[in-house]
SEPA-175925 format. One record per residue: x negated, y negated, z of N, C-alpha, C in turn; residue in one letter. Coordinates in pm, whole numbers, plus 50000, padded with zeros to 5 digits. Atoms other than C-alpha are relative to their C-alpha. Example, Ala and Ser with C-alpha at 12.3 -4.5 7.8 and 13.67 -1.06 7.14 Angstrom:
499115011950000487705045050780499104988050000a/500825011949994486335010650714500774989150073s/
This chain:
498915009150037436736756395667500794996450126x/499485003049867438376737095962501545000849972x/498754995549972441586745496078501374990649898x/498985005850082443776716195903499735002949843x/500194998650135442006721095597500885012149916x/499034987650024443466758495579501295000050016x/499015003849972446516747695714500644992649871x/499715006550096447006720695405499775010149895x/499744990750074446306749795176501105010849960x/498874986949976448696774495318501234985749890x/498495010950054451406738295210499745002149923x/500325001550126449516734094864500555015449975x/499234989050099450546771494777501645002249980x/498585000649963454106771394968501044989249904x/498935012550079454996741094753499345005449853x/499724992450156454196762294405501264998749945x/498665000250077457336757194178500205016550047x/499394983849907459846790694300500095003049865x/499924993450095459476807594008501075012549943x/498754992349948462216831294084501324990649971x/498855007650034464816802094022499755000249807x/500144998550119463446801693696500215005349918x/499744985850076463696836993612501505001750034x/498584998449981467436836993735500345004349870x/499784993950143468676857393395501274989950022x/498915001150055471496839893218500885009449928x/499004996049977474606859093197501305000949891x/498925007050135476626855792845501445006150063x/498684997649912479356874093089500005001150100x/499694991049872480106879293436501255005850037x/498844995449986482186903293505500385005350153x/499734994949862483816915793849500485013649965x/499784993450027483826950693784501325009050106x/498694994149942486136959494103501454993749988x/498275008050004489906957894176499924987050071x/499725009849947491136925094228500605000050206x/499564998849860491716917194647500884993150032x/498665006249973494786913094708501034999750128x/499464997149934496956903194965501494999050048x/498565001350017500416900694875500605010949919x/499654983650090502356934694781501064991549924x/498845001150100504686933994486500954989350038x/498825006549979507506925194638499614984350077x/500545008550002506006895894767500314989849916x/500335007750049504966876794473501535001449885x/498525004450101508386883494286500934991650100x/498785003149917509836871394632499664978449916x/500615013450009507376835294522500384997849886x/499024999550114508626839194203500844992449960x/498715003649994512016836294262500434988250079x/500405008049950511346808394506499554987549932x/500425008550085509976789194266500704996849912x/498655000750099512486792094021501084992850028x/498975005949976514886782094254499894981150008x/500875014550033512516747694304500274992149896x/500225005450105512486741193944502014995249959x/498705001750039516576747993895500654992550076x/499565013149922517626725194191499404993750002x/500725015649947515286701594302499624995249852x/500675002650119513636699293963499014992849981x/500244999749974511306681593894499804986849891x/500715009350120509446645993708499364997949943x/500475004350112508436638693396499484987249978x/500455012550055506766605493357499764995449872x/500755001650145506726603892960501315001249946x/498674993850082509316601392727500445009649914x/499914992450047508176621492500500255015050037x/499474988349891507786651092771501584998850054x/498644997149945511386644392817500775004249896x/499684997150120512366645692474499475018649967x/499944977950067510436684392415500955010750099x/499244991749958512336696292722501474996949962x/498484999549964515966684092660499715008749812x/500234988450117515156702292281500085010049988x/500314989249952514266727892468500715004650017x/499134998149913517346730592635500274999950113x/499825000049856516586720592961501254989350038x/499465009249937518696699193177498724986250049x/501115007250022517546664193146500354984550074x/500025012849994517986629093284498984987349987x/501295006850106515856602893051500024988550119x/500455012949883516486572293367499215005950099x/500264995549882515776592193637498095011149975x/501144982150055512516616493415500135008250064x/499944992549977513576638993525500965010449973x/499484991650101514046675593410500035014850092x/499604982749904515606713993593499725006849851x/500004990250057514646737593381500245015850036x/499354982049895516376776993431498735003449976x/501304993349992513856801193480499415007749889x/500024990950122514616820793155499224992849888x/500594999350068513216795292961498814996850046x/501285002149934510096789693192499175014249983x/500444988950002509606824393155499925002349922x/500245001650160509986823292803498694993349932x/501145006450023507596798992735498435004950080x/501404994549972504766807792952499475013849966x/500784980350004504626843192848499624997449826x/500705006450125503566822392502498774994950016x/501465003149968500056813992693499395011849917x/501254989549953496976834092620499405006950113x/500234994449856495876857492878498654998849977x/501395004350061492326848792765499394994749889x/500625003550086490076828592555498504996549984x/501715001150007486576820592436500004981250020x/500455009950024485276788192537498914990849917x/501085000250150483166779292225499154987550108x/501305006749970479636759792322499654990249855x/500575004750123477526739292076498995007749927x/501214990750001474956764592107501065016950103x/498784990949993477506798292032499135009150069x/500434996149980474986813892241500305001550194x/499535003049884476606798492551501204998650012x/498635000549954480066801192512500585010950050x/500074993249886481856817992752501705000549978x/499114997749998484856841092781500474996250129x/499515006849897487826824393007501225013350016x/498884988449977490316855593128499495014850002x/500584982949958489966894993174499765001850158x/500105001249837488286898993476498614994750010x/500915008250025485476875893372500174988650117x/500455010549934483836848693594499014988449984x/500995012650064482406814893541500234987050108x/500395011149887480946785693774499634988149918x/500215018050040481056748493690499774990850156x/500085005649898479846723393941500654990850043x/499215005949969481166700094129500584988549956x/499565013150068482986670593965501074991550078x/499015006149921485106641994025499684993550087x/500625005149905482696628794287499954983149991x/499705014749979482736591394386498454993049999x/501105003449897479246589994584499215013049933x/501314992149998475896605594518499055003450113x/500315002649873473736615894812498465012049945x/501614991149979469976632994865499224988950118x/500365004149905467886631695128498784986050022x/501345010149984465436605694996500854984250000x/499525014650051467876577594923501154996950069x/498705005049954471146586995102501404999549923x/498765000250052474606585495015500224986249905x/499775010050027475086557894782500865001849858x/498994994050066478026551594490499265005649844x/500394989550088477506573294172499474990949880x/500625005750114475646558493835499675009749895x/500114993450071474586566593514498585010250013x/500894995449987471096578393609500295013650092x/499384986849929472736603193881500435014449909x/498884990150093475016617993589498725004349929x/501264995850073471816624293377499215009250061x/500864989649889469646640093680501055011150012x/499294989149990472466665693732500695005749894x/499964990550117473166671693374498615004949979x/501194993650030469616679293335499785010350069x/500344987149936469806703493628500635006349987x/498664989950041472966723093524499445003849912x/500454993750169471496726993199498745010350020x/500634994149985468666741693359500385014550130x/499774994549900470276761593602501475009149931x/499174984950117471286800393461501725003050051x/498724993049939474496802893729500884990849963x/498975016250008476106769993656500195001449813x/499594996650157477816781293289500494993049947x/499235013950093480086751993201499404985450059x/500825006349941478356719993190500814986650070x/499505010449965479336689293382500894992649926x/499325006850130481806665593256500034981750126x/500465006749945482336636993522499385007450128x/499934995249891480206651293782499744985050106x/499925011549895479996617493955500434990249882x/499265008050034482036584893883498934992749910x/501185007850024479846558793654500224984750055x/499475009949961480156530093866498854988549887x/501175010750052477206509493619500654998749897x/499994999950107479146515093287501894995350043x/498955005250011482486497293202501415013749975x/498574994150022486236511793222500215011049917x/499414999950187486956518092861499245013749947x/501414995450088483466532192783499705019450081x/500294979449885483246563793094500215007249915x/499754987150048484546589992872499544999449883x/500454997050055482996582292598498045001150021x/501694997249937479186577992772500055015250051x/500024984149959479896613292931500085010949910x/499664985050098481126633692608498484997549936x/501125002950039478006617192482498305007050068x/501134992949892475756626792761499845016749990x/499984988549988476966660292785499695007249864x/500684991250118476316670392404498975001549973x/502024998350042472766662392392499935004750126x/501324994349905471596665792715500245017050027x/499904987449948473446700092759500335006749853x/499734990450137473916731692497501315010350083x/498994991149923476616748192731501654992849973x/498774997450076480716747192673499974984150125x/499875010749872481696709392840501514993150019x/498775003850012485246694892898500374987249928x/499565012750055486836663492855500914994050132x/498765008549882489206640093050500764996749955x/498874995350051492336644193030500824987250044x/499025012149989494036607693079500144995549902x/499235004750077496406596192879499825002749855x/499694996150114496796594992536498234999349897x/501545009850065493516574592403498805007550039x/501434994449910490756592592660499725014149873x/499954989650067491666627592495500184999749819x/500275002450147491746613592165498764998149945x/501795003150031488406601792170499345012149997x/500824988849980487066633292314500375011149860x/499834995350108488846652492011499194995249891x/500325008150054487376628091830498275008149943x/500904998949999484156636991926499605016349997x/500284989149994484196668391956500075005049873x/499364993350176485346674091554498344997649969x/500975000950056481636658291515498725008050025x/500844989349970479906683591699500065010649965x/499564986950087482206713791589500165006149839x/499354996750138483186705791293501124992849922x/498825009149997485956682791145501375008449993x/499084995449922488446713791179499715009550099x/499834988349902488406727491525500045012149992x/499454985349964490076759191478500335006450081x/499294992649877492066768591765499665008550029x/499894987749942492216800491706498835007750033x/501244995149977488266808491711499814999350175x/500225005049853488596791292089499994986850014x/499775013449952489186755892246498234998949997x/501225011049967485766731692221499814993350145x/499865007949885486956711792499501224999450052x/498644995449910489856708892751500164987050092x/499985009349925490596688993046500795004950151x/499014996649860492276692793425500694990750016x/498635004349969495846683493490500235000350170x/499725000949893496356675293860501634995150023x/498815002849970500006676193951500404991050097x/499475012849922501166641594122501025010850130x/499614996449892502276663894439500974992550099x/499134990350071505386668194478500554996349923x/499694998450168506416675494169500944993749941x/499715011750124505696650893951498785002949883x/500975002750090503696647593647499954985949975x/499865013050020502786612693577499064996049851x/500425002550118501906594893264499115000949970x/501584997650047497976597093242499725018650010x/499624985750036498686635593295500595005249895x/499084997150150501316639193047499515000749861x/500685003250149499516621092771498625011749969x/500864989249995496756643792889500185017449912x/499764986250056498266677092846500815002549868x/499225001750177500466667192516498884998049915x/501055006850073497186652392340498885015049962x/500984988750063494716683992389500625014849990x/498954987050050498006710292372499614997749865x/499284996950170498846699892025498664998849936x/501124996250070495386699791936499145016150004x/500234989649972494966728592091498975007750051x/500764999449898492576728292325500035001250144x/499434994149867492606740692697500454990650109x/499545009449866494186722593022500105008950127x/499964987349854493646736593371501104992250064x/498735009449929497156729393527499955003150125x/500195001049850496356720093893500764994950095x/499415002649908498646714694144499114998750073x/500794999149908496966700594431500344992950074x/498465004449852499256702894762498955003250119x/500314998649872498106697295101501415003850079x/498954999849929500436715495304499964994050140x/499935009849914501836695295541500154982650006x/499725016450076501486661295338500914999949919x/499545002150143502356669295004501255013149985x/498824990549987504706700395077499955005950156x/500054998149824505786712395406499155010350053x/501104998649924503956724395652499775015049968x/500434983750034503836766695584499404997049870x/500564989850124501646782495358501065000149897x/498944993750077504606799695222500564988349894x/499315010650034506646765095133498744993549888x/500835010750073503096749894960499735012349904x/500544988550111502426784794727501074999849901x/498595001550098506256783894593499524988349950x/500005013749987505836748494582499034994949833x/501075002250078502326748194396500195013649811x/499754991450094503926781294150500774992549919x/498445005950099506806759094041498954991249917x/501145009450047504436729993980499245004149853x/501434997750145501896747193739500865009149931x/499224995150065504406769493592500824988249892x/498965007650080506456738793456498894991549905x/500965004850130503276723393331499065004849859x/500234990950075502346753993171501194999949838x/499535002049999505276754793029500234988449857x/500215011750067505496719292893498895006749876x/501124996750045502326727792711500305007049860x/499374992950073503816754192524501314996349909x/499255008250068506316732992403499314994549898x/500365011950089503946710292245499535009449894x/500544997550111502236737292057499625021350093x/500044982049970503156778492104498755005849994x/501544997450008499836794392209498964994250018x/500995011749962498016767292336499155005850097x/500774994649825495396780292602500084990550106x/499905001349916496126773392905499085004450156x/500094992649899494796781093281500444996250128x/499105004149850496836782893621499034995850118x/501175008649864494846760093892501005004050087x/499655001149855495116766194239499404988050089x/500625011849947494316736894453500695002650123x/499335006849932495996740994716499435005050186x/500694997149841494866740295125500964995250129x/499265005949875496326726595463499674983750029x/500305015849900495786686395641499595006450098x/500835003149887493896682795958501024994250081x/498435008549956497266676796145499404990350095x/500865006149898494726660896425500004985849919x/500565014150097494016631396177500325000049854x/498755003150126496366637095852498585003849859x/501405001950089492366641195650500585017249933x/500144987750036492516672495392498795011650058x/500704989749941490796704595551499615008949904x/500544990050078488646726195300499225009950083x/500434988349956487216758695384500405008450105x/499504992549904489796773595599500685011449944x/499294988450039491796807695622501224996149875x/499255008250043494626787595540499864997449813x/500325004250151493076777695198499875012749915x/500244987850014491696809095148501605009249941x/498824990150030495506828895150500084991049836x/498985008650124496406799094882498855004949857x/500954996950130493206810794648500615016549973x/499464986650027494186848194649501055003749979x/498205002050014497966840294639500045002549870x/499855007050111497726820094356499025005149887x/500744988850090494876845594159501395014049958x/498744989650045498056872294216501104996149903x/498795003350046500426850194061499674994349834x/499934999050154498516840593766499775014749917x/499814988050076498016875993693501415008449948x/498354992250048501946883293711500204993849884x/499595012050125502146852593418498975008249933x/501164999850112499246868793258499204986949916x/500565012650017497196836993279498395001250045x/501425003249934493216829293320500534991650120x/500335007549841492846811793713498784991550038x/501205009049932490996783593845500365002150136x/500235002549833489786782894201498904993050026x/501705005849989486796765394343499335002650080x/500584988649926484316779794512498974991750130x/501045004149921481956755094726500854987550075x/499475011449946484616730194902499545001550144x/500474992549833483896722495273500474983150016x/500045017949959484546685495449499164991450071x/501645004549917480696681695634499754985949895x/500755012550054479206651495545498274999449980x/500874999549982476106665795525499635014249925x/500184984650000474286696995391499515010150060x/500764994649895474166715895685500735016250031x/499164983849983475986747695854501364996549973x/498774998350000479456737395839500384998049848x/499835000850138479126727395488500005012549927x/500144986950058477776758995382500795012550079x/499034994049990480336778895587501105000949969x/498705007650010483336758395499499495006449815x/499754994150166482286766095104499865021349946x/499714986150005481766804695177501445001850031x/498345002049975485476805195287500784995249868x/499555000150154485946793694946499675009549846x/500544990450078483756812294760500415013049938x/499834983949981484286848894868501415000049975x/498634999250082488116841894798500164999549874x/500125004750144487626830294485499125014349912x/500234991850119485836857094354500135018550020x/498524985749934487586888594563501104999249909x/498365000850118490906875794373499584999349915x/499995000050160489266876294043500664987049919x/500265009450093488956839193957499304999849850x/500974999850133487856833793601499544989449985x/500635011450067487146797693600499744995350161x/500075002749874485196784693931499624986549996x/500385012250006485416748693958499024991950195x/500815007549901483116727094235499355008950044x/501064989549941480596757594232498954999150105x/501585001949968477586739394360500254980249981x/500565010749968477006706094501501364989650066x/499095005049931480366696194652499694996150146x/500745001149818480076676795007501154986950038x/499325012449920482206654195223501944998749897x/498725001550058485776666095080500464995749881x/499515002950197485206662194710499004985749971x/500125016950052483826621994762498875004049937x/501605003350029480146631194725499735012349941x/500644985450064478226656494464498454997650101x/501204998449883474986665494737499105004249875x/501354988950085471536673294502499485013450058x/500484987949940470396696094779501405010950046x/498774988349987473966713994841500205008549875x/499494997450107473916718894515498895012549896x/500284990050008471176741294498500365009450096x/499584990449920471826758794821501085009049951x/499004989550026474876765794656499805009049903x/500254986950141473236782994369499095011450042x/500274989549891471556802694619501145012750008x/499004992649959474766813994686500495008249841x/499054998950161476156814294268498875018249993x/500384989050068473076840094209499905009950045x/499594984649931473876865194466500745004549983x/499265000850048476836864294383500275009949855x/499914995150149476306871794006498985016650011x/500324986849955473816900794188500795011750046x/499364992549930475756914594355501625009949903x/498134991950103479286920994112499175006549834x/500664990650156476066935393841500315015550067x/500074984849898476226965694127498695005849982x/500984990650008473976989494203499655008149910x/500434989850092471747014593980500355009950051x/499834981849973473287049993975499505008049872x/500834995750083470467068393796499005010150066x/500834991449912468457098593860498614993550083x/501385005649945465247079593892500264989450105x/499435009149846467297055894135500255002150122x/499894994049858468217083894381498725004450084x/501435001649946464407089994383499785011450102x/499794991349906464937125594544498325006750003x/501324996150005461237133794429499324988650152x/500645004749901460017104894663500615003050138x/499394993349893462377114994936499155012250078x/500674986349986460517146994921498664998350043x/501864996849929457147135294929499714989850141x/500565011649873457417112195208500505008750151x/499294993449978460027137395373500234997350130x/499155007149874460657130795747499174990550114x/500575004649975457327112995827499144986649919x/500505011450113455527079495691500814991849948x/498925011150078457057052495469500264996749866x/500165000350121458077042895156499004985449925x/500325005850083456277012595090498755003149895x/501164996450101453257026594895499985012349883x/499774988950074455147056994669499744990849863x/499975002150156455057053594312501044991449974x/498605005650088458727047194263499894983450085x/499755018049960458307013994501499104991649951x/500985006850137455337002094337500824993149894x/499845002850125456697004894021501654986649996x/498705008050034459926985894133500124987850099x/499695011949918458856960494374500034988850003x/499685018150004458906928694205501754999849966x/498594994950036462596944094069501134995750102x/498614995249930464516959194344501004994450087x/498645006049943466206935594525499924984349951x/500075013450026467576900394496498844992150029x/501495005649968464696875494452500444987650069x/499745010549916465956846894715498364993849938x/500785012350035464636810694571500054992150144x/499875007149898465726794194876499805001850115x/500094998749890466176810495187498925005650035x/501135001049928463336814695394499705012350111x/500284994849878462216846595558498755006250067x/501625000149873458946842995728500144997050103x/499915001249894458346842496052499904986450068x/499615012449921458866816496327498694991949929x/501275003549991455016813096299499394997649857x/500365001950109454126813995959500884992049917x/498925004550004457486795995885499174980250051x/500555015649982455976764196051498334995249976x/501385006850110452436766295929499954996549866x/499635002150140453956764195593500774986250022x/499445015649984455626728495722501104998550059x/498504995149940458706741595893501144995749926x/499135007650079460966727995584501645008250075x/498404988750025464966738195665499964999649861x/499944997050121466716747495394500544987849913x/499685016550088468006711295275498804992249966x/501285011850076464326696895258499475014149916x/500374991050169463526731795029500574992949900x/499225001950120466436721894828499664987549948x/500725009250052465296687394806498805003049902x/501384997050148462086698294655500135004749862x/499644992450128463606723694473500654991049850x/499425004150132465516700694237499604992149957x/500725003950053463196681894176498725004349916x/500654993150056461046707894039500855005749884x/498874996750111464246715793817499744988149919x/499855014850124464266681093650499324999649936x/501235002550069460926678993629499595014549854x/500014986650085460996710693414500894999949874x/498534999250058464106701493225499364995249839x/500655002550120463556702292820501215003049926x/498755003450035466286691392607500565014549871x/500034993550096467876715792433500374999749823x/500155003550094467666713692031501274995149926x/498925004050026470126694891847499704992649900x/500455009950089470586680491501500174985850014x/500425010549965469546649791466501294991649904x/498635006250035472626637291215500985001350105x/499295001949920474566649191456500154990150141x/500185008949943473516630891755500054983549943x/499625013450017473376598991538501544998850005x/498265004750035476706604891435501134994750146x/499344997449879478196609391804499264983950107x/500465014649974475946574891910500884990749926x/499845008850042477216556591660501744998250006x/498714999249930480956565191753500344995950120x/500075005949817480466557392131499914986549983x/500385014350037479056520791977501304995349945x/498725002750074482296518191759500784998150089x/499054992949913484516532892014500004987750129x/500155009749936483416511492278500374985250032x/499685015050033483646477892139501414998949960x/498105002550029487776485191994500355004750109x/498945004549917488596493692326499744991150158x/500855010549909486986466492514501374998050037x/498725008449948490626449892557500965007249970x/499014994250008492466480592531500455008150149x/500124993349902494946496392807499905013949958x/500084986050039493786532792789501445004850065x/498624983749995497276548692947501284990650009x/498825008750071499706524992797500695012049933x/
């Protein structure tokens, strides 16, 4: 057999589907069995606290809604209805939020995938919110409905990625009106995992209730667990603005979850310390918390952290620094003093590419995020270029990262047959272990089964085609799609949830959604 011939063989096996991504076990919990890492003592986070408090009672802070002005002056806050704006003391901020849940179940369609939010539980959602789509065969170009489909099909297939997409890229092909309802649509069939909603204004989150009664059930039931939810981004500095408002009033009083996100660049959006953007970002999600609880006592809730530094060089937001890092572990300490579930996100970086700085810049996110005992990890996998672009191939690399991860916080076996003092013995201070019994018996087992990274030699490394790890990942997710098999779903139901999107659609052709 001549040399290329063997050569094209060695590729034909190397490019076998990784079978090992496949077997990735799904996870109905992850838990972080150690102490949370913390780096703010006591006195500390009562000092941020009190800091915050003082935020809310002077400066105070705006309301864009009337009705949000109306539950706090009820409330008894201090209120001015021209100006929206509302000081609330701390007593009743403290009052009210200690009316959250310190955990809840995120119910699925398939109760087989829903997933506890609080304890010291952990859960990865990918990256959303994206503008731009990008892979290496086509390039960066802006986001569509066929994009949103290819990466719900691979979430759904992919065991680390637990909550399923909701926008993970913009739909630039489908009209205004129609986005949120093509997505709640998308996401019930194509996925069986727990999926959100979007949380603008009054109308968006109505629909998604809407829709969601036809998948669940026509009564919800709160108290079993929220269906669907949405993220609240705080208009920095503190403001809430009307497509927020309507947001978090609409799936409160229904009673469904809201991740309340402050998201401060210090230095832009609050001044330049750390210190000044953590108070800053406590007051913030505290008052929207807060609010919330107004609309409907016991509402689930969870405290977002968002918050990082500017690029003082060029004014651009900076992800994956120390800097960011203190604000994820801060802000994990501080929802635990509220007794609140925590968002953080785990794969941010500002590369434009999926290369080293990308994948360093999102470890810097990561390993904070799940040291402080995040429970909800938003932009897990496939984040790139500062949020604009979801990457296909970052987006496994990063699940590279999700399932070591989920290896690693299972811990080690402490078991007699694990200490293995019999093979110790027979091998005793000469020879090796690879050929005993106990490694035999455990060597497809014993350690993590890496899908991605690559460790063959220089030489055998490039007779196999010399791929890096972005043209693996390329392949790789395309061997995901191609694999992808819908999971089962009644068939009334799906009509029913079509024929609502068709309805839905056409009455709000000429409507403003955040009127």
């Amino acid at each position: 057999m001549s040399r290329t011939r063997r050569r094209a063989n060695r590729n034909n096996n190397h490019r076998k589907p990784h079978s090992s991504f496949f077997d990735i076990p799904y996870r109905p919990i992850v838990r972080n069995q150690w102490a949370p890492y913390e780096i703010a003592g006591p006195d500390r986070i009562a000092e941020i606290h009190d800091k915050s408090m003082q935020i809310l009672e002077n400066t105070g802070m705006r309301f864009m809604d009337e009705e949000a002005i109306d539950l706090w002056e009820k409330a008894g806050a201090k209120v001015d209805h021209k100006r929206q704006h509302v000081w609330p003391d701390r007593g009743l901020i403290e009052e009210l939020v200690a009316k959250a849940p310190s955990s809840f179940t995120f119910r699925a369609r398939n109760p087989k995938r829903s997933r506890l939010i609080g304890e010291n539980s952990i859960n990865f959602f990918s990256a959303a919110g994206t503008v731009f789509a990008n892979d290496l065969d086509r390039g960066r170009r802006p986001g569509v409905q066929e994009d949103w489909v290819k990466l719900a099909k691979i979430a759904q297939m992919t065991n680390v990625i637990h909550i399923g997409p909701l926008q993970t890229v913009v739909l630039h092909d489908v009209p205004v009106h129609a986005k949120h309802l093509e997505m709640f649509l998308m996401a019930s069939t194509i996925l069986d995992k727990p999926h959100m909603g979007v949380s603008h204004g009054y109308v968006i989150p109505s629909d998604v209730i809407e829709m969601a009664k036809i998948v669940h059930g026509e009564d919800l039931k709160p108290e079993l667990g929220p269906v669907t939810g949405g993220v609240v981004n705080v208009n920095s500095p503190l403001s809430y603005d009307d497509r927020m408002l309507g947001g978090m009033i609409s799936f409160g009083r229904a009673g469904q979850f809201i991740v309340v996100t402050p998201f401060i660049l210090a230095g832009a959006m609050s001044p330049v310390t750390m210190a000044a953007a953590i108070a800053q970002q406590n007051a913030e999600a505290l008052a929207g918390i807060a609010l919330i609880q107004l609309v409907r006592p016991g509402a689930p809730v969870i405290y977002g952290g968002f918050t990082t530094n500017v690029d003082l060089k060029s004014g651009a937001p900076a992800f994956g620094t120390p800097e960011g890092a203190w604000a994820f572990f801060i802000g994990a300490q501080l929802a635990r003093r509220y007794g609140l579930p925590y968002r953080g996100s785990g794969s941010l970086n500002t590369s434009n590419v999926p290369d080293g700085q990308a994948m360093s810049e999102s470890m810097w996110s990561l390993w904070p995020v799940v040291m402080s005992h995040t429970n909800l990890v938003f932009h897990a996998a496939g984040w790139l270029e500062s949020g604009l672009t979801f990457s296909y191939e970052k987006f496994i690399m990063d699940c590279e990262n999700l399932a070591m991860v989920e290896h690693m916080l299972a811990g080690p076996e402490w078991s007699d047959d694990a200490y293995s003092l019999e093979s110790i013995d027979e091998i005793g201070t000469a020879g090796h272990h690879f050929g005993t019994a106990h490694t035999q018996a455990r060597y497809q087992t014993a350690f993590y089964p890496n899908f991605l990274h690559d460790r063959r030699n220089n030489g055998t490394w490039l007779e196999g085609g010399g791929e890096d790890t972005a043209q693996r990942a390329n392949r790789l997710w395309k061997e995901v799609l191609k694999a992808y098999e819908k999971p089962p779903i009644d068939s009334n139901m799906e009509q029913a949830l079509q024929e609502y999107v068709t309805r839905r659609t056409k009455e709000l052709e000429n409507v403003a959604l955040y009127d």
